[in-house]
N, C-alpha and C positions, 0 to 999 in steps of 0.2 A: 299132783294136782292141788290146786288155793280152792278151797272151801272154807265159807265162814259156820261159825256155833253161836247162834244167839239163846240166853235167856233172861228173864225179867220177874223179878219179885216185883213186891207191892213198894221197895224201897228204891233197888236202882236195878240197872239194864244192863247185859255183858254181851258183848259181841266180840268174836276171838277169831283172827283168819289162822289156819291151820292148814300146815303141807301133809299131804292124807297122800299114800300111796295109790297107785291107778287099784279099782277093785272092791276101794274100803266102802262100808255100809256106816247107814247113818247111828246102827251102836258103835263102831268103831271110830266116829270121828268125835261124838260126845264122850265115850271114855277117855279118848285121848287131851280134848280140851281140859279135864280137870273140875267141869263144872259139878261135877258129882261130890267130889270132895269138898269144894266152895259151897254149895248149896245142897246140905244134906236131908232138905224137903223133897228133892227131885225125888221119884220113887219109879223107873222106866215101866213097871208094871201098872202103872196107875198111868200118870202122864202121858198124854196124847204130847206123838210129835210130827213134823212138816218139814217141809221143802217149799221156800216162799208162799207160805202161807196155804199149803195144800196138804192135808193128814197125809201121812207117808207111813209102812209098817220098818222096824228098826234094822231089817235087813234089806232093805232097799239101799241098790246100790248108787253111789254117789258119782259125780260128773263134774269137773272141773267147773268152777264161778257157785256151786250151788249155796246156798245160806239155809243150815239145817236150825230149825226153830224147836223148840220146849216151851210147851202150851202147861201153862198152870192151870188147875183145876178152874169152872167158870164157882164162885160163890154167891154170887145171886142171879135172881131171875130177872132179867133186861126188864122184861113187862111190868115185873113187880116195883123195880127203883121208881118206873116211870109213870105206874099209877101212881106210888108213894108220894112224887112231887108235885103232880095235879091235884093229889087233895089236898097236901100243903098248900096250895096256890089257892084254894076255895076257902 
Protein backbone atom coordinates (compact mmCIF):
# COMPACT_ATOMS: atom_id res chain seq x y z
CA UNK A 1 0.00 0.00 0.00
CA UNK A 2 1.34 4.10 -1.04
CA UNK A 3 1.18 6.05 2.13
CA UNK A 4 2.78 9.30 2.41
CA UNK A 5 5.10 10.82 5.72
CA UNK A 6 4.99 14.37 6.17
CA UNK A 7 7.08 16.59 8.45
CA UNK A 8 7.99 20.42 8.72
CA UNK A 9 10.36 22.38 10.69
CA UNK A 10 10.58 25.88 11.12
CA UNK A 11 12.95 25.78 7.92
CA UNK A 12 11.41 23.31 5.15
CA UNK A 13 8.72 20.64 4.58
CA UNK A 14 9.32 16.71 3.79
CA UNK A 15 6.68 14.79 2.37
CA UNK A 16 7.83 11.13 1.32
CA UNK A 17 5.38 8.52 -0.56
CA UNK A 18 6.37 5.25 0.93
CA UNK A 19 5.24 1.32 -0.16
CA UNK A 20 4.32 0.17 3.51
CA UNK A 21 3.22 -3.50 3.70
CA UNK A 22 -0.54 -4.32 4.16
CA UNK A 23 -0.76 -4.20 8.39
CA UNK A 24 1.99 -1.48 8.98
CA UNK A 25 1.32 1.12 11.85
CA UNK A 26 1.94 4.67 11.74
CA UNK A 27 5.50 3.93 13.84
CA UNK A 28 6.34 1.72 11.14
CA UNK A 29 5.96 3.94 8.30
CA UNK A 30 7.78 6.99 9.97
CA UNK A 31 10.71 4.58 10.86
CA UNK A 32 10.80 3.49 7.66
CA UNK A 33 10.81 7.05 5.95
CA UNK A 34 14.10 7.92 7.51
CA UNK A 35 12.67 11.11 8.94
CA UNK A 36 14.19 10.22 12.38
CA UNK A 37 17.61 10.22 11.12
CA UNK A 38 17.12 13.64 8.90
CA UNK A 39 15.38 15.32 11.80
CA UNK A 40 16.94 14.38 15.08
CA UNK A 41 14.41 16.80 17.03
CA UNK A 42 11.66 14.40 16.25
CA UNK A 43 11.39 12.64 19.71
CA UNK A 44 7.95 10.02 18.99
CA UNK A 45 7.63 10.27 22.78
CA UNK A 46 7.00 13.86 22.80
CA UNK A 47 5.69 14.44 19.36
CA UNK A 48 2.00 14.24 18.60
CA UNK A 49 1.36 12.54 15.36
CA UNK A 50 -1.90 12.22 12.77
CA UNK A 51 -3.51 11.02 9.90
CA UNK A 52 -4.72 13.92 7.66
CA UNK A 53 -4.70 16.16 10.28
CA UNK A 54 -6.46 13.94 13.01
CA UNK A 55 -4.10 12.96 16.31
CA UNK A 56 -3.59 9.14 15.64
CA UNK A 57 -1.72 6.76 18.62
CA UNK A 58 1.61 5.24 16.69
CA UNK A 59 0.12 1.92 16.42
CA UNK A 60 -2.60 2.80 14.50
CA UNK A 61 -2.93 0.85 11.66
CA UNK A 62 -2.43 2.39 8.21
CA UNK A 63 -4.67 2.11 5.05
CA UNK A 64 -3.64 2.55 1.65
CA UNK A 65 -3.61 6.85 0.21
CA UNK A 66 -3.19 7.75 4.19
CA UNK A 67 -0.60 10.77 4.71
CA UNK A 68 0.83 10.14 8.38
CA UNK A 69 1.88 13.73 9.70
CA UNK A 70 4.61 14.74 12.76
CA UNK A 71 3.22 17.64 14.59
CA UNK A 72 6.11 19.78 16.18
CA UNK A 73 5.68 21.00 19.43
CA UNK A 74 2.96 24.25 19.36
CA UNK A 75 5.81 27.19 20.85
CA UNK A 76 3.52 29.87 21.46
CA UNK A 77 0.22 30.80 22.54
CA UNK A 78 -2.21 31.75 19.30
CA UNK A 79 -3.90 34.28 21.95
CA UNK A 80 -0.73 35.59 23.10
CA UNK A 81 1.02 36.55 19.26
CA UNK A 82 -2.41 37.99 18.57
CA UNK A 83 -2.83 40.10 21.61
CA UNK A 84 0.97 40.81 21.00
CA UNK A 85 -0.01 42.51 17.52
CA UNK A 86 -2.97 44.52 18.80
CA UNK A 87 -0.90 46.33 21.11
CA UNK A 88 1.55 46.77 18.59
CA UNK A 89 -1.20 48.30 16.49
CA UNK A 90 -2.12 50.90 19.40
Amino acid sequence: MLVGVAYADKFKQTWLKLDMPDGSTIRDAIERSGLLDQFPEIDLDVNKVGIFGKISKLDTKLTDGNRVEIYRPITADPELVERRDQDEDD
